[in-house]
N, C-alpha and C positions, 0 to 999 in steps of 0.2 A: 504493500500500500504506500510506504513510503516512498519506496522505487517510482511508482506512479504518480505520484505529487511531484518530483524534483523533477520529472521525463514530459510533466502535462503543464505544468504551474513555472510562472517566478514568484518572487518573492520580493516584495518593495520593501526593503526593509529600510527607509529614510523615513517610516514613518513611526517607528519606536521610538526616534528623537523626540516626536508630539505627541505619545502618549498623554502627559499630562493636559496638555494644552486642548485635548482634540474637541472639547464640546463651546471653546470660544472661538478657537479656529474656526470650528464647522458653520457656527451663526455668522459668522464678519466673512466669510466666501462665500456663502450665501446671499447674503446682503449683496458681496461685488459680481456675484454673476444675476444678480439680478439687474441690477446697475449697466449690467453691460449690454444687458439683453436690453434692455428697456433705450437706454441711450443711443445705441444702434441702431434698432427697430426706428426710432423717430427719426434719424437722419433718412434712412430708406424711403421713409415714406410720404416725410417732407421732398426731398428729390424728385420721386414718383408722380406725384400729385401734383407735383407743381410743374406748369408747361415750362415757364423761363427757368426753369433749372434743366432741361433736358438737352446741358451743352454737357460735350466731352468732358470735363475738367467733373462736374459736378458725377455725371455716370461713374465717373471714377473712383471718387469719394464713395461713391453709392455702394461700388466693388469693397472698397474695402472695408467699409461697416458689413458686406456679408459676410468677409472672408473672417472676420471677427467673431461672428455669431457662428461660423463652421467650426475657427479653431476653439473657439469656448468652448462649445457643445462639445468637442472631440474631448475636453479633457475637466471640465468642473464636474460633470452630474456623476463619474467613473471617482475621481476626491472628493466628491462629497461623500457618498458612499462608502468608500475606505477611511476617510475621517471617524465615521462612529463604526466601524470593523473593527473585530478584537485580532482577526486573521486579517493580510495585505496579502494575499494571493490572487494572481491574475492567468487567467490561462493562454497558452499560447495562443491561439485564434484572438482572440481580445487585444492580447498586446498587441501584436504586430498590424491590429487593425487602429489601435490609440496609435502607435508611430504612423502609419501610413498618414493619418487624420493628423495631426501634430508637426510632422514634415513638411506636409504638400500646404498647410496652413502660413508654415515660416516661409516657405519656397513663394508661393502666392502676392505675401506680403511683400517681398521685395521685389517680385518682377511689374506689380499694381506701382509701387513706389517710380522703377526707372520707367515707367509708360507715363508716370504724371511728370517726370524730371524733362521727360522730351517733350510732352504738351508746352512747358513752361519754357522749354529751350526755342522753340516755334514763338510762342507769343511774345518772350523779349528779345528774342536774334532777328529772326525773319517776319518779323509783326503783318507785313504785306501777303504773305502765304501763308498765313496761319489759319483760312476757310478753306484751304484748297488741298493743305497738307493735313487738316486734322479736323475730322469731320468724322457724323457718326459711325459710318464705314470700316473709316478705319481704328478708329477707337475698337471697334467690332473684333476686327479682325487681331488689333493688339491683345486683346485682351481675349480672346481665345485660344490665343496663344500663348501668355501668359499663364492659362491654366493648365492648359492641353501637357506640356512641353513639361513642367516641375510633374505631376501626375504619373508623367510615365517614364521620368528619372527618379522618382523616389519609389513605384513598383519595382523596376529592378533594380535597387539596392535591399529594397527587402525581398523579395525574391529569394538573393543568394543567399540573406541571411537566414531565412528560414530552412532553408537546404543546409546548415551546418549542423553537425552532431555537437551538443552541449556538454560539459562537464561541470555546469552546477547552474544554478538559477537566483542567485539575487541579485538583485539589480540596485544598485544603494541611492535612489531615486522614490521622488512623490509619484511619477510616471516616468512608462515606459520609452527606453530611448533605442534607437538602432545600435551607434557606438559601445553601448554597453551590452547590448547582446552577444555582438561579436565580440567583443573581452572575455566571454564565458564559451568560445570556440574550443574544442580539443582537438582540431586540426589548424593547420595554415590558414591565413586570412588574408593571402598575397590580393587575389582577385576582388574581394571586400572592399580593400583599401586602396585599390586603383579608381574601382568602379565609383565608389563613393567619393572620391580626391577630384574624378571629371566631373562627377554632378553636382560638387559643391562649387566647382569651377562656373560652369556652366549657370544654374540656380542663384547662386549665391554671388560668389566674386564677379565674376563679368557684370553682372546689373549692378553691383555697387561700384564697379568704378564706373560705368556708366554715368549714373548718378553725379558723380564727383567729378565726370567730366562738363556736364551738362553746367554745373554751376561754377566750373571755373572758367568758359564760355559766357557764361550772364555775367561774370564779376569784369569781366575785360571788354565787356559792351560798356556797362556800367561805369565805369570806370575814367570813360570820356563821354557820359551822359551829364546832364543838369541834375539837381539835387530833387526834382521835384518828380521828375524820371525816377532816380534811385528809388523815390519813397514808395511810387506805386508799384515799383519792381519790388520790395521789401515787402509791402502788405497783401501782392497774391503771391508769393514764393516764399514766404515766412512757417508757415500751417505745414505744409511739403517737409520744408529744411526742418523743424520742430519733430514731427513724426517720422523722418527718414534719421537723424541722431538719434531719437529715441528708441528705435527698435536698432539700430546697430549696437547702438549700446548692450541693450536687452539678450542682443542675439551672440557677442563677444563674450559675456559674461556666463554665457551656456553651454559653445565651444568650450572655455577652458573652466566651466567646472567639470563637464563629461570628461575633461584629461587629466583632473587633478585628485588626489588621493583626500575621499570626503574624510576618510576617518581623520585627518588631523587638522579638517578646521569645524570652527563654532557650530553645534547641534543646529544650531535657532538661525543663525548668519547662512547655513550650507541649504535651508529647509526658504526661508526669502530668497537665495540667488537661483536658486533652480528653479522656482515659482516666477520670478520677474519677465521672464519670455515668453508665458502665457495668458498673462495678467496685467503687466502694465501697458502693451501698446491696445489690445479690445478695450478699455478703460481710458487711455488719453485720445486717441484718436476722434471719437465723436465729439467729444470737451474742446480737442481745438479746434477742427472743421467748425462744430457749431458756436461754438464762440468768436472765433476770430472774421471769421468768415461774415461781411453785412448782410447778405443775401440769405444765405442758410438761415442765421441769425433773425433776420425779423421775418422771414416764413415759419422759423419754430415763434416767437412771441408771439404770431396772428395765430398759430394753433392751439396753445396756450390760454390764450384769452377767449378764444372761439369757446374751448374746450370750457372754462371759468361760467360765461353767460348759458352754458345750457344748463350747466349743474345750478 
């Protein structure tokens, strides 16, 4: 039986560190996935409803307030659940379906981010071709692409990792990660580490320098602009630059906790950094589209208010 536990199950064991904590934990994640849900949801559907918001830029926004409500759902209602579990056992089918969900969510997020980086590249480089180059079309076709493409680079990295023989199952994790499955390999992981090095190439690195190209391009338009220029280039490329640091951040801090040895840092510090790339960008992201943003901004206060006089 126990053979059958270690051969069918992992074992999350990052959560004996919250043992005590787990029934204030489990109300205050509660609380934030609900927050998420809910803050989300109203970006989508202000978007939706609203005709003058159905330019490229704002669709896009729209994408990643869903991609948020994907990656939540792939991993809050799975820790809520293990939060008041006496047992952290997950079975292989489940894990590999949380990574696949968790992966293709981080993958998403950044390829949404270099599709808005190039919107923005259009509107303050080539401002005269910016109807001609970037229209709903192609926004379409971007961002089908952007799905399509991390979807069936993160299937085959788990793929192979499911195809490896195991020699033990904990995984020192609130959730399940790919990297650390293949750590628990009793064969070679040459193929693993290739496959997975081009698709973080590909997913990951490439769109972030992207990114960083796009804005050092705006900073050199900029640069021989007037002041009044710079500001409006500042207050729609601001919300982007804010949520493209913040999930790099989020996303740096995840790589190198997956390579570094949990057992010798802080219980409570290891149990926050591995949460923060699930959690902080679905929560800032609607907060600053719909805050910073005038548009977004007083379409949510007229639903608001709508919302006030019927109650």
């Amino acid at each position: 039986m126990e053979n059958s536990t270690l051969t069918f199950y992992f074992n999350l064991t990052m959560f004996v560190n919250i043992e005590y904590y787990r029934y204030p934990a489990f109300v205050f994640c509660l609380l934030l996935y609900s927050i998420i849900v809910s803050a989300n949801l109203v970006i989508i559907l202000v978007i939706s409803q609203e005709r003058t918001l159905h330019e490229p830029m704002y669709i896009l926004i729209a994408c990643l307030s869903v991609n948020s409500l994907y990656g939540s759902t792939g991993f809050f209602p799975r820790f809520l659940m293990d939060l008041l579990s006496d047992t952290h056992l997950i079975s292989h089918p489940a894990c590999f379906t949380q990574i696949y969900v968790i992966y293709t969510y981080a993958s998403y997020e950044l390829t949404i981010l270099s599709i808005m980086a190039y919107d923005r590249y259009i509107a303050v480089c080539q401002p005269l071709h910016y109807h001609s180059k970037i229209n709903s079309k192609t926004v379409s076709k971007l961002a089908a692409f952007a799905w399509i493409c991390p979807a069936f680079s993160v299937a085959t990295c788990i793929y192979l990792s499911v195809r490896l023989p195991l020699c033990g199952n904990k995984i020192p994790k609130v959730f399940c990660a790919n990297w650390n499955v293949v750590k628990l390999s009793c064969v070679t992981t040459v193929v693993n580490n290739i496959v997975g090095m081009l698709v973080t190439i590909t997913t990951a690195f490439l769109p972030f320098c992207y990114v960083l190209y796009t804005y050092l391009k705006i900073l050199l338009v900029c640069r021989k602009s007037s002041s009044e220029f710079k500001g409006k280039v500042l207050q729609s490329c601001l919300p982007h630059i804010v949520t493209f640091v913040i999930y790099s951040i989020t996303g740096f801090c995840d790589i190198a906790l997956s390579r570094y040895n949990l057992e010798e840092l802080n219980p409570f510090a290891a149990g926050i950094l591995s949460l923060e790339f699930v959690v902080i960008p679905p929560v800032l992201n609607p907060l600053v589209y719909g805050l910073k943003l005038p548009e977004i901004r007083r379409h949510i206060s007229r639903m608001l208010s709508w919302s006030k006089t019927i109650t």
